[in-house]
N, C-alpha and C positions, 0 to 999 in steps of 0.2 A: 504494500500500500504506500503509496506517494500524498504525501500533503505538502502543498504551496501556501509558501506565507510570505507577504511583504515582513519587509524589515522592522516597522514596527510591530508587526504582529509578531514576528520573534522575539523581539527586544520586548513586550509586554508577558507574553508568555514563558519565556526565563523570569522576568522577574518576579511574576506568581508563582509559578516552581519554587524558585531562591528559596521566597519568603514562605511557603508551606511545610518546605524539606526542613527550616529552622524550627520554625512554630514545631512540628514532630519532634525536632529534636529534644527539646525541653519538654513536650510532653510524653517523651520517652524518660525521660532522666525522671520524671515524678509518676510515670506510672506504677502501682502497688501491684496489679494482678496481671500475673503472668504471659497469660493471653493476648491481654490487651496489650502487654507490651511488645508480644512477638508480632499482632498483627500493625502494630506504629512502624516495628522496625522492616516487617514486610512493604509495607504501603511505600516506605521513605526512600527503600530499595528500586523499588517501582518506578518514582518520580528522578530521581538522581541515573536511573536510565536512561529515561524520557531526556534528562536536562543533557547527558552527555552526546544525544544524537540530534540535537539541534544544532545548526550554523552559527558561526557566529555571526551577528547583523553588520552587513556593512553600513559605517558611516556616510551618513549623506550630508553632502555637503551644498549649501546654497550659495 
């Protein structure tokens, strides 16, 4: 499967990743049950996938 993205659509979409892959982070570090934590740490897996098979955005310049 192929998906096309303008630049800022990549440039917005990593930086929603970024910031979700963080927010898990810390809600790994305080989760108490097990589970939950394995399925934080599956999911954070998942997205840090997703984030390393994006491009990077070329800058555009005006």
């Amino acid at each position: 499967m192929e998906l096309l993205l303008t630049n800022l659509e990549i440039r917005a979409l990593k930086e929603t990743l970024e910031a979700e892959i963080a927010d898990l982070q810390m809600e790994i570090a305080a989760a108490r049950d097990q589970r939950v934590r394995e399925d934080m740490i599956t999911t954070k897996e998942l997205l840090l996938s997703v984030l390393e098979k994006l491009p990077a955005p070329v800058l555009e310049v005006a």
